[in-house]
ROLOLO-805138 format. One record per residue (C-alpha): chain; residue in three letters; x, y, z. Coordinates in steps of 0.25 Angstrom, whole numbers, plus 2048, in hexadecimal, padded with zeros to 3 digits. Layout:
REM ROLOLO-805138
+-------+-----+-----+-----+-----+
! chain ! res !   X !   Y !   Z !
+-------+-----+-----+-----+-----+
!     A ! ala !   X !   Y !   Z !
...
+-------+-----+-----+-----+-----+
END
This chain:
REM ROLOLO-805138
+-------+-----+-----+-----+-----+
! chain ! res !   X !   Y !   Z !
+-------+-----+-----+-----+-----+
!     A ! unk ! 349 ! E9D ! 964 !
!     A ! unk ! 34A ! EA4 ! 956 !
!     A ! unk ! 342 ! EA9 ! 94B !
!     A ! unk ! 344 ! EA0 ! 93F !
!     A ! unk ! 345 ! EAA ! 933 !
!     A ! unk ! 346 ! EA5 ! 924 !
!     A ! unk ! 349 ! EAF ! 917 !
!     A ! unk ! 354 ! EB4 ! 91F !
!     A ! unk ! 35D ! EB6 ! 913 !
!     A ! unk ! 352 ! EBB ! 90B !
!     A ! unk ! 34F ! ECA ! 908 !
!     A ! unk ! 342 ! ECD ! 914 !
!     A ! unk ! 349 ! EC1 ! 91C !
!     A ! unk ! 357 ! EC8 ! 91D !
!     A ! unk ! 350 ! ED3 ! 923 !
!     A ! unk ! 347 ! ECB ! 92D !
!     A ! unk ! 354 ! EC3 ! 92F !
!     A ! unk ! 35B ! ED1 ! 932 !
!     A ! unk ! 350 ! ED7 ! 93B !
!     A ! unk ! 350 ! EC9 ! 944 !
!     A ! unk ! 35F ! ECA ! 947 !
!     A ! unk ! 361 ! EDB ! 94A !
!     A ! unk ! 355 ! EDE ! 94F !
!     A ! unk ! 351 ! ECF ! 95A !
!     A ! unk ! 35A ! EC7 ! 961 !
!     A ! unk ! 354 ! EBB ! 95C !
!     A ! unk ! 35C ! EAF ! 957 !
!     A ! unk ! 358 ! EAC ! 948 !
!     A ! unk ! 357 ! E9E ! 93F !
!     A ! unk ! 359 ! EA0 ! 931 !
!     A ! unk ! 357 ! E97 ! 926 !
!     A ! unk ! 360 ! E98 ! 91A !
!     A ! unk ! 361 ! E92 ! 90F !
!     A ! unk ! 36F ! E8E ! 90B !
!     A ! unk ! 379 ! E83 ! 908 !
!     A ! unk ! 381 ! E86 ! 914 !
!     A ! unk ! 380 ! E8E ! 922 !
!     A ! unk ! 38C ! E95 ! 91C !
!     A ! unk ! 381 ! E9A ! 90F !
!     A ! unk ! 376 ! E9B ! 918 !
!     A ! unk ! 37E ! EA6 ! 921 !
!     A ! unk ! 384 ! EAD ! 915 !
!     A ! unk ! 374 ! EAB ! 90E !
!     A ! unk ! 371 ! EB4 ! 91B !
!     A ! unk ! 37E ! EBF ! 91A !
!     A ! unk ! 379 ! EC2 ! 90C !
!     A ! unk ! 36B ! EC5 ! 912 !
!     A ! unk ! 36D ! ECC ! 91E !
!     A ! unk ! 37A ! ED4 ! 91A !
!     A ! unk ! 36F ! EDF ! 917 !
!     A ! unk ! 36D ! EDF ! 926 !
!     A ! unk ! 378 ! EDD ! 92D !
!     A ! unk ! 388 ! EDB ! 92B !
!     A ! unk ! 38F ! ECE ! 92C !
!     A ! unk ! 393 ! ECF ! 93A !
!     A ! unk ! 385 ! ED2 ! 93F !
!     A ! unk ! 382 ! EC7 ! 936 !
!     A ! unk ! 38D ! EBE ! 93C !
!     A ! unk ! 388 ! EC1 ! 947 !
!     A ! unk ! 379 ! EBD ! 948 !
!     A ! unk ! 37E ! EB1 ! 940 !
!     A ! unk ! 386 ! EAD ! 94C !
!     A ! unk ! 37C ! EB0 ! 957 !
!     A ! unk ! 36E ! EB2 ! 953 !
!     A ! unk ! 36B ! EAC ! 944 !
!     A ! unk ! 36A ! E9C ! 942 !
!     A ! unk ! 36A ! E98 ! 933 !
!     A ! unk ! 363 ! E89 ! 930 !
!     A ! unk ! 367 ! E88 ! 921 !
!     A ! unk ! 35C ! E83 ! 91A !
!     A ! unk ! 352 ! E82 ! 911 !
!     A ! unk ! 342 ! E89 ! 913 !
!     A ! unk ! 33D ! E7E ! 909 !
!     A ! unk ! 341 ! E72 ! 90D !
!     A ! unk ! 33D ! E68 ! 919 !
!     A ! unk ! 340 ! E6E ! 926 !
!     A ! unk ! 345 ! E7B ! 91E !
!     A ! unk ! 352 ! E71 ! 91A !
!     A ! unk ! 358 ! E71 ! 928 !
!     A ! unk ! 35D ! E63 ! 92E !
!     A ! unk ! 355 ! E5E ! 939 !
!     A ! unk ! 35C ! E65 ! 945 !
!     A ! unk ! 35E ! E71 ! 93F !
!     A ! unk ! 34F ! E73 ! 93B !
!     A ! unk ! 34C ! E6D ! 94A !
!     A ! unk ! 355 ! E77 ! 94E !
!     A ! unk ! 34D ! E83 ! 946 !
!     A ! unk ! 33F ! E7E ! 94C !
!     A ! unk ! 345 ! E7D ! 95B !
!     A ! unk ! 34A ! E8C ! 959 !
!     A ! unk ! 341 ! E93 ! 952 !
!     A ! unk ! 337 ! E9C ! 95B !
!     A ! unk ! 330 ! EA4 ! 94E !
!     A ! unk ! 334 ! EA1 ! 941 !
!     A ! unk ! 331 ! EAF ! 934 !
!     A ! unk ! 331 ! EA9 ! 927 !
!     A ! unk ! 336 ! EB2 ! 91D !
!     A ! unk ! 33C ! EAA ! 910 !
!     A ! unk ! 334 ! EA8 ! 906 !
!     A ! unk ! 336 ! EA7 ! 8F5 !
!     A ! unk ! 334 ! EB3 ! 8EE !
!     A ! unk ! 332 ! EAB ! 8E1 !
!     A ! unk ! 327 ! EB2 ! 8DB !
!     A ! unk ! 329 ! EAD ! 8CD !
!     A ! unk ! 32C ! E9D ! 8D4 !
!     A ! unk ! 31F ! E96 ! 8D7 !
!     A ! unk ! 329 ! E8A ! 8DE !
!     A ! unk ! 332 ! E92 ! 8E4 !
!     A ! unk ! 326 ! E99 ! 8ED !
!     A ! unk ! 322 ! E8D ! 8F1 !
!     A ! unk ! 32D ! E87 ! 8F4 !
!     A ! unk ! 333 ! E91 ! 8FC !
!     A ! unk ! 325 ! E9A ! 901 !
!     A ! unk ! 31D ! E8E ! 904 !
!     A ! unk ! 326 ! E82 ! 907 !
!     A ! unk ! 32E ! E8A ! 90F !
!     A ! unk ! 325 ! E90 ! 916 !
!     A ! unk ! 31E ! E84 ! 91B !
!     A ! unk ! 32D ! E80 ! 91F !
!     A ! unk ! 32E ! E8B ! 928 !
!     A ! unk ! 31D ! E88 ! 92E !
!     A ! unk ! 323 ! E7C ! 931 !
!     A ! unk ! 32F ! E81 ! 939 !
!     A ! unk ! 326 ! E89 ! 940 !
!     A ! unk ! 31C ! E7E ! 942 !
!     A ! unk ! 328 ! E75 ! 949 !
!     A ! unk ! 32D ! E83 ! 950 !
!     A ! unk ! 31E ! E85 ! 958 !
!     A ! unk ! 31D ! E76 ! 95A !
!     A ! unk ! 32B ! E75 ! 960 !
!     A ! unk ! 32B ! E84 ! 96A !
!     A ! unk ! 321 ! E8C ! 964 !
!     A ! unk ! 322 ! E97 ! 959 !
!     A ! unk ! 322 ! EA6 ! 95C !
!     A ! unk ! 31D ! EAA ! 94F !
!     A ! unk ! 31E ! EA7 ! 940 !
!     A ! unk ! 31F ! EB3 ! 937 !
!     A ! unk ! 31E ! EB1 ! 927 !
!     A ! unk ! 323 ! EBB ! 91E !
!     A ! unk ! 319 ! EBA ! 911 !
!     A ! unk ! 316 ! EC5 ! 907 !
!     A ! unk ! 30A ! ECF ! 906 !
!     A ! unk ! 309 ! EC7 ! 8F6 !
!     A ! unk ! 300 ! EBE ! 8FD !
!     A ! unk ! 2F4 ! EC6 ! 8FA !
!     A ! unk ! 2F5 ! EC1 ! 8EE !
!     A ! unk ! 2F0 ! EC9 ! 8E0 !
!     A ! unk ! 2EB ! ED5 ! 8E5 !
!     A ! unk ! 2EB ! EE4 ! 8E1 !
!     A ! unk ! 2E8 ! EF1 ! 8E5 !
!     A ! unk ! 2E5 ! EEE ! 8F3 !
!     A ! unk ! 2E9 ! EEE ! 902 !
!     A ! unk ! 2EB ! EE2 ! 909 !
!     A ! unk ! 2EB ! EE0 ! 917 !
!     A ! unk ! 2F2 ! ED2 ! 91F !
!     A ! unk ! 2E5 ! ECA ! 922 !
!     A ! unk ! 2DE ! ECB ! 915 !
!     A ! unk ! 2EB ! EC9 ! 90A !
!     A ! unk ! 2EB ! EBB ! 908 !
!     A ! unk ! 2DF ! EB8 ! 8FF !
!     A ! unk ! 2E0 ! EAA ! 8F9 !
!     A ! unk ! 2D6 ! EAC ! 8ED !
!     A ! unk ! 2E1 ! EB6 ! 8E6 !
!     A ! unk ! 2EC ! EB4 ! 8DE !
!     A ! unk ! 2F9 ! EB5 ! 8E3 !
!     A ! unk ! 305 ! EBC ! 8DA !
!     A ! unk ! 310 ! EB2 ! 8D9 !
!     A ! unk ! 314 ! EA5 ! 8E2 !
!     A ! unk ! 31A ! EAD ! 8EC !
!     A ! unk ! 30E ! EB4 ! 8EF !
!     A ! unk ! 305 ! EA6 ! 8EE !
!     A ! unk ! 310 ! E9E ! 8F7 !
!     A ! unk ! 312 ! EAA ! 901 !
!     A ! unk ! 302 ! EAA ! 904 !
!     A ! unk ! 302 ! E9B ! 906 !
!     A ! unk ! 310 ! E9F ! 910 !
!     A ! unk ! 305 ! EA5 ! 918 !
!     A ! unk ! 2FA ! E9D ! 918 !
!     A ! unk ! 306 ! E93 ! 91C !
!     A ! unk ! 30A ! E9B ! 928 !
!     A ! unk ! 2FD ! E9B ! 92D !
!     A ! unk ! 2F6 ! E8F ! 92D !
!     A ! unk ! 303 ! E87 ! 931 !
!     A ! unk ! 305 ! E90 ! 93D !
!     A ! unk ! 2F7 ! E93 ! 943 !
!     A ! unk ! 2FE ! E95 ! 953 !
!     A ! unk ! 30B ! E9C ! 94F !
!     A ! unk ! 30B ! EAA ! 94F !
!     A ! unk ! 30C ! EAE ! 941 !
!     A ! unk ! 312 ! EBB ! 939 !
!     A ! unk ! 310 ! EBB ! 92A !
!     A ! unk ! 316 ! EC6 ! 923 !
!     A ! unk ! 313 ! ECC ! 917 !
!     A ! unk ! 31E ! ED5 ! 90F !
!     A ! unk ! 318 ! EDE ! 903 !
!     A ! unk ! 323 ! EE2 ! 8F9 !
!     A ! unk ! 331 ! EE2 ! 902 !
!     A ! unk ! 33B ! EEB ! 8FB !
!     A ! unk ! 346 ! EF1 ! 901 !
!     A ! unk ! 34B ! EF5 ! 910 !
!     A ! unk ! 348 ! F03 ! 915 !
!     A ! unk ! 354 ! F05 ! 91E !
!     A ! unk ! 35C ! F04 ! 914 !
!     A ! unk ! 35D ! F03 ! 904 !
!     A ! unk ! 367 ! EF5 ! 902 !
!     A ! unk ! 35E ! EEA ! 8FE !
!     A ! unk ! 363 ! EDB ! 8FB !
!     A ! unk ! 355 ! ED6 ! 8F4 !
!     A ! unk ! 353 ! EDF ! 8E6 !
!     A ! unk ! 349 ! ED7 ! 8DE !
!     A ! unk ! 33D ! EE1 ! 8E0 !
!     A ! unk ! 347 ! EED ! 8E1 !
!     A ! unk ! 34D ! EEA ! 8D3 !
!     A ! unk ! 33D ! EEA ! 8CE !
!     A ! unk ! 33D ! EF8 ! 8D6 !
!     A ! unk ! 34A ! EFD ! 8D0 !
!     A ! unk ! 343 ! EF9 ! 8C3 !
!     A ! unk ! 336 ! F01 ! 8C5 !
!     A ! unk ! 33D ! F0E ! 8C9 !
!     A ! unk ! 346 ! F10 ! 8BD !
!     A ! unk ! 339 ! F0D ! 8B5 !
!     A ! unk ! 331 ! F1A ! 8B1 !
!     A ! unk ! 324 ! F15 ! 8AC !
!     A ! unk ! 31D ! F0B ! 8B6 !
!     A ! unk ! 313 ! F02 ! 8B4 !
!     A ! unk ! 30C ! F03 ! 8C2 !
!     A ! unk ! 302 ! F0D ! 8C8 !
!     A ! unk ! 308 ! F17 ! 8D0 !
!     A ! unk ! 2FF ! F14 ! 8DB !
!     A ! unk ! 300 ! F06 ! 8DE !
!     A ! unk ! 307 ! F02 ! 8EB !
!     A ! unk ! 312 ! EFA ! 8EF !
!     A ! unk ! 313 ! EF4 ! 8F9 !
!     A ! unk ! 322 ! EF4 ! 8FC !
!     A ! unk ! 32A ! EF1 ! 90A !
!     A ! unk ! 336 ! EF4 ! 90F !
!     A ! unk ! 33F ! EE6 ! 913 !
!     A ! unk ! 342 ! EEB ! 921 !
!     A ! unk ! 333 ! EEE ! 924 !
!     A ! unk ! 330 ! EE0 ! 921 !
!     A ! unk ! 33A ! EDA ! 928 !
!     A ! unk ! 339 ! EE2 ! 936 !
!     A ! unk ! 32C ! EDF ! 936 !
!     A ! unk ! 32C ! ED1 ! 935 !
!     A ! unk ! 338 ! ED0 ! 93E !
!     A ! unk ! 331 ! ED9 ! 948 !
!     A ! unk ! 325 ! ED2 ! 947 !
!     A ! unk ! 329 ! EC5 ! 947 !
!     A ! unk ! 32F ! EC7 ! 954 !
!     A ! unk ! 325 ! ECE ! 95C !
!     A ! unk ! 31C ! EC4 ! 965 !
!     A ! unk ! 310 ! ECA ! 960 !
!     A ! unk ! 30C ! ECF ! 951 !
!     A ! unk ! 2FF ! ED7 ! 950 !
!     A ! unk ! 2FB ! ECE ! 944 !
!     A ! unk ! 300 ! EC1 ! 93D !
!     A ! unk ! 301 ! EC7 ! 92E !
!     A ! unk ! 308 ! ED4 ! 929 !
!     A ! unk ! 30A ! EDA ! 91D !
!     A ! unk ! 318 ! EE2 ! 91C !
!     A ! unk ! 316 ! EEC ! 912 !
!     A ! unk ! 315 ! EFB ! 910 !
!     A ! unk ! 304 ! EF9 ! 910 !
!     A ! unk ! 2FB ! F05 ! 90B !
!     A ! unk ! 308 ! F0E ! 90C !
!     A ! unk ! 30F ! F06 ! 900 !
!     A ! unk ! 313 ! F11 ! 8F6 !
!     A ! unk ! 30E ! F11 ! 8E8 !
!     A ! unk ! 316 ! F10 ! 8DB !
!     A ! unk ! 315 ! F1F ! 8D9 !
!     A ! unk ! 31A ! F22 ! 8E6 !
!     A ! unk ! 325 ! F18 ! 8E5 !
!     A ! unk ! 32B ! F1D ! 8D8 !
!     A ! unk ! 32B ! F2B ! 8DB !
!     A ! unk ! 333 ! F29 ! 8E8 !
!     A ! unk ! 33D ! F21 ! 8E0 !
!     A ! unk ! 33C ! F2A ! 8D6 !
!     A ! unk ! 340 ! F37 ! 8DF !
!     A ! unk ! 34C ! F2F ! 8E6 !
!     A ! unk ! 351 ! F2E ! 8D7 !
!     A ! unk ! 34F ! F3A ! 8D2 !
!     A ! unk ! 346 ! F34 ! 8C8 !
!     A ! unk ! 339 ! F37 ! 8C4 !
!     A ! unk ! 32E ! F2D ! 8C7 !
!     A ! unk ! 32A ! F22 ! 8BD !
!     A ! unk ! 31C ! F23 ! 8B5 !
!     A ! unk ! 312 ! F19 ! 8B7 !
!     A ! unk ! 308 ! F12 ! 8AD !
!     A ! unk ! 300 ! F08 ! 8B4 !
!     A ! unk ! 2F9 ! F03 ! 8A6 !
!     A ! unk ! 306 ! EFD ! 8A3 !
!     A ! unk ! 305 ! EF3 ! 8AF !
!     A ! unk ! 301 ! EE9 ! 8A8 !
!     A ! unk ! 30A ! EE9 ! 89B !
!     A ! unk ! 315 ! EEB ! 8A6 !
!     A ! unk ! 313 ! EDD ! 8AB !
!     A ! unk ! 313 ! ED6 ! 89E !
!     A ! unk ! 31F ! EDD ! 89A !
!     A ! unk ! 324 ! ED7 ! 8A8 !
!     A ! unk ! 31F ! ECB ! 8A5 !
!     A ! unk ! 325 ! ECA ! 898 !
!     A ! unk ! 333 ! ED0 ! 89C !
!     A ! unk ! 333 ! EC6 ! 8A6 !
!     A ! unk ! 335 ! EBB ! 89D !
!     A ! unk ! 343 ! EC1 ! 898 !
!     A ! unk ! 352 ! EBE ! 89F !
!     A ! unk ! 35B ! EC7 ! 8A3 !
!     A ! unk ! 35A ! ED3 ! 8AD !
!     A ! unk ! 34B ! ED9 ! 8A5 !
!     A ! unk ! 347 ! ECA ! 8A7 !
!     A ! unk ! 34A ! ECA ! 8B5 !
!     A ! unk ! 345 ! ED9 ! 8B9 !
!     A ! unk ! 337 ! ED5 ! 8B3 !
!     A ! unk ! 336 ! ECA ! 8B8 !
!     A ! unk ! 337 ! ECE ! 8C5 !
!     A ! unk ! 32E ! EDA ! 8C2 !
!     A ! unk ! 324 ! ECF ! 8BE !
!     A ! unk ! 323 ! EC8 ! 8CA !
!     A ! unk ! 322 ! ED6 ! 8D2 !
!     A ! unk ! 31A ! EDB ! 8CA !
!     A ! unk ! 30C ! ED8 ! 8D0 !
!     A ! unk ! 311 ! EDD ! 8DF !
!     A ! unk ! 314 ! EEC ! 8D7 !
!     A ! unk ! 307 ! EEE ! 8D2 !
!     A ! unk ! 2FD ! EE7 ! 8DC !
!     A ! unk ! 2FC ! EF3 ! 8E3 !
!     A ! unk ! 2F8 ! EEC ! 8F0 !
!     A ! unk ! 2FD ! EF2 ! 8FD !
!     A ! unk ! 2FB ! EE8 ! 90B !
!     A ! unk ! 2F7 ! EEF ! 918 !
!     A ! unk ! 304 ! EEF ! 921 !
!     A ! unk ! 2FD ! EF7 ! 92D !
!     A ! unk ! 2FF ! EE9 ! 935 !
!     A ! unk ! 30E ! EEA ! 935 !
!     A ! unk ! 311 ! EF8 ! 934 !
!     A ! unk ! 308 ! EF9 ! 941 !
!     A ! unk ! 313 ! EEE ! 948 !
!     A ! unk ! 31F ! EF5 ! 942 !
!     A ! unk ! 31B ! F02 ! 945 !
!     A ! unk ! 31C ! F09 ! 938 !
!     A ! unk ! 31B ! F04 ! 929 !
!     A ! unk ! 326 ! F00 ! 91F !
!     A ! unk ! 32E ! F0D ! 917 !
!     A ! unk ! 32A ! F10 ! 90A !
!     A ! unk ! 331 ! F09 ! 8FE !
!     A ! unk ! 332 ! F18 ! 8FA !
!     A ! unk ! 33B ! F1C ! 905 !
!     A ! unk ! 346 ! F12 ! 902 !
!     A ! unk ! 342 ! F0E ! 8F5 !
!     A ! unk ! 34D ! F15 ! 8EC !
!     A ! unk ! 35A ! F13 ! 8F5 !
!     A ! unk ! 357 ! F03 ! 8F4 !
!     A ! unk ! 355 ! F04 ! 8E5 !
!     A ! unk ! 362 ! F0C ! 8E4 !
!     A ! unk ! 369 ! F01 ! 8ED !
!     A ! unk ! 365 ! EF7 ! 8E4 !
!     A ! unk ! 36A ! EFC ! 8D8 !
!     A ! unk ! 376 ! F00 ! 8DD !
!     A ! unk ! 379 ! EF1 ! 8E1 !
!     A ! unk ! 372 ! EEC ! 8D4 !
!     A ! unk ! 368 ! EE6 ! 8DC !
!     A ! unk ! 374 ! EDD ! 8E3 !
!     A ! unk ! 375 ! EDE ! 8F2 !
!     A ! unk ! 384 ! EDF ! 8F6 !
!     A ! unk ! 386 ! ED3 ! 8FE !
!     A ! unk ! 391 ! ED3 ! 907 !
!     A ! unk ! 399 ! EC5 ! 907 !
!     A ! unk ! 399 ! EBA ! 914 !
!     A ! unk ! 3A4 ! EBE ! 91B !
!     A ! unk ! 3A6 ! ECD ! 918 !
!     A ! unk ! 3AB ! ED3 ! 926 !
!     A ! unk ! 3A5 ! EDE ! 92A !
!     A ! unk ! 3AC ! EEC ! 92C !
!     A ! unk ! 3AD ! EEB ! 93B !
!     A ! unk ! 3AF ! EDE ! 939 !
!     A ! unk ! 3BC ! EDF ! 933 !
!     A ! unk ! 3C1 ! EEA ! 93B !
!     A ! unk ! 3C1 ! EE1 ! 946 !
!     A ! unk ! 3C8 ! ED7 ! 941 !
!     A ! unk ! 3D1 ! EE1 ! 93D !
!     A ! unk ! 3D4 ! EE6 ! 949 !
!     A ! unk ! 3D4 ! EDA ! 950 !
!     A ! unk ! 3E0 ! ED4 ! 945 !
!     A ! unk ! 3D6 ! ECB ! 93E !
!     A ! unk ! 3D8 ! EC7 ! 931 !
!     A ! unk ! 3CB ! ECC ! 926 !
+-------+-----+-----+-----+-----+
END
């Protein structure tokens, strides 16, 4: 049997991807979306070179990884009969991780957030029917809570239908949920839910830049339109990813909902700034919280621009309303599990801003078939041609 991930070539599922390969000895089913089997395994070099080199890639590839090029939204997530059979019969757990990240696109959310997910529940549902299922884990998004401010939220009271939601991601990843559980009342259920993921850190290359280009933005301002006490709620990538890996795994959970997040040790703005600040040798930006509001509508109104000013506020408009909710979720529940809490975006804040200036806010992918060092050495020695 296997675990059945999808997102694999995103950003968190790369990760997941990563941890389920190096750290169990688990086979894995991937779903891919691609043209070819040949795309689909180049789709998946791209997102796991940050985690691996090509001959370990190669390797798990050969032995442990089976790739079912597909679609998440279509019938029978696009696979021809016998390969979906084939999924269904050898899945043992399945952790759904893709998802659209749209939160401009009404249509793509519920496309890919909604129609997906039911694709996978239905999977799962012919998974249990068939062997049994082991467990389900869903990773969804602490935005659930919908418009709220100045508050600490705990797992079992977040969702609250009578509130608004911020954008169709948040609206469709709550329905994910209610999805979730409802169609899987007797399978052992995880649902996870990620605050602000930003960053690794182990270590300060990054392949995802949309929030650390807002970030890049706001340090090189000096006057900010924030309160300087207000949180953020901000979480390393490979916090979030061991803890869905690890916890995925395990036979048992402690409890079926988790928010991975930094909780009430989220750091404000003031404190945020200064450390960047003091890595630079700057001085820390000013703030003047009575400008929040004209802030948003000069946003709003750059937004409509083209170009690169366009595009910056533009994705500071629909960021925006995560900055300045001052809302932290309680994350004893998984620090508890894990046996300590996530680092502080502090403490490896300004060596993943400087990474991604000096690439431009472009990861440096390496090509297909690049050959490794040792690689090449051996077929040096060994009089094969490179």
């Amino acid at each position: 049997m296997a675990t059945f991930l999808t997102g694999s070539t995103g950003y968190i599922g790369a990760h997941i991807a990563a941890n389920l390969l190096q750290g169990s000895s688990e086979p894995l089913r991937l779903l891919v979306r691609a043209r070819s089997p040949q795309e689909a395994q180049e789709r998946l070099w791209r997102s796991l070179q940050l985690h691996m080199n090509f001959e370990q890639f190669r390797d798990f590839m050969n032995t442990r990884v089976e790739v079912f090029v597909g679609d998440l939204t279509a019938a029978r997530l696009g696979l021809a009969e016998d390969r979906y059979t084939a999924l269904v019969h050898r899945t043992d757990s399945v952790i759904h991780c893709a998802a659209s990240l749209n939160r401009k696109s009404e249509k793509s959310c519920l496309n890919t957030n909604l129609r997906g997910t039911l694709q996978v529940i239905e999977l799962a549902m012919r998974a249990r029917e068939h062997h049994g299922l082991r467990r389900f884990s869903h990773v969804s998004t602490v935005a659930v809570c919908g418009d709220r401010h100045n508050e600490v939220i705990q797992e079992d009271s977040a969702i609250d239908w009578s509130l608004s939601d911020y954008d169709p991601y948040a609206r469709t990843k709550k329905f994910c949920e209610h999805m979730v559980r409802e169609l899987l009342p007797d399978v052992p259920r995880t649902i996870f839910r990620p605050s602000i993921v930003l960053g690794d850190s182990r270590r300060p290359e990054t392949n995802q830049f949309e929030m650390v280009r807002a970030f890049v933005f706001l340090a090189g301002l000096r006057l900010l339109p924030f309160r300087p006490d207000d949180k953020l709620d901000i979480v390393p990538v490979d916090y979030v990813a061991g803890a869905v890996s690890r916890l995925h795994l395990q036979d048992r959970t402690a409890h079926d909902i988790y928010h991975l997040s930094s909780g009430i040790g989220a750091e404000t703005f003031q404190q945020l700034t200064t450390a960047l600040a003091q890595a630079q040798g700057k001085r820390p930006p000013s703030f003047a919280p009575k400008l929040e509001n004209a802030s948003q509508r000069v946003v709003t109104a750059l937004s409509r621009r083209k170009g690169k000013i366009g595009n910056l506020a533009t994705l500071f408009k629909v960021f925006l309303p995560y900055l300045v909710w001052n809302t932290v979720f309680d994350n004893s529940r998984v620090v508890a599990e894990m046996g300590g809490a996530p680092a502080p975006f502090s403490q490896y804040c300004f060596p993943l801003l400087r990474f991604s200036r000096e690439h431009h806010f472009i990861y440096p992918y390496l090509p297909w078939a690049l050959p490794t060092a040792s690689a090449a050495a051996r077929a040096s020695s060994a009089g094969e041609p490179q």
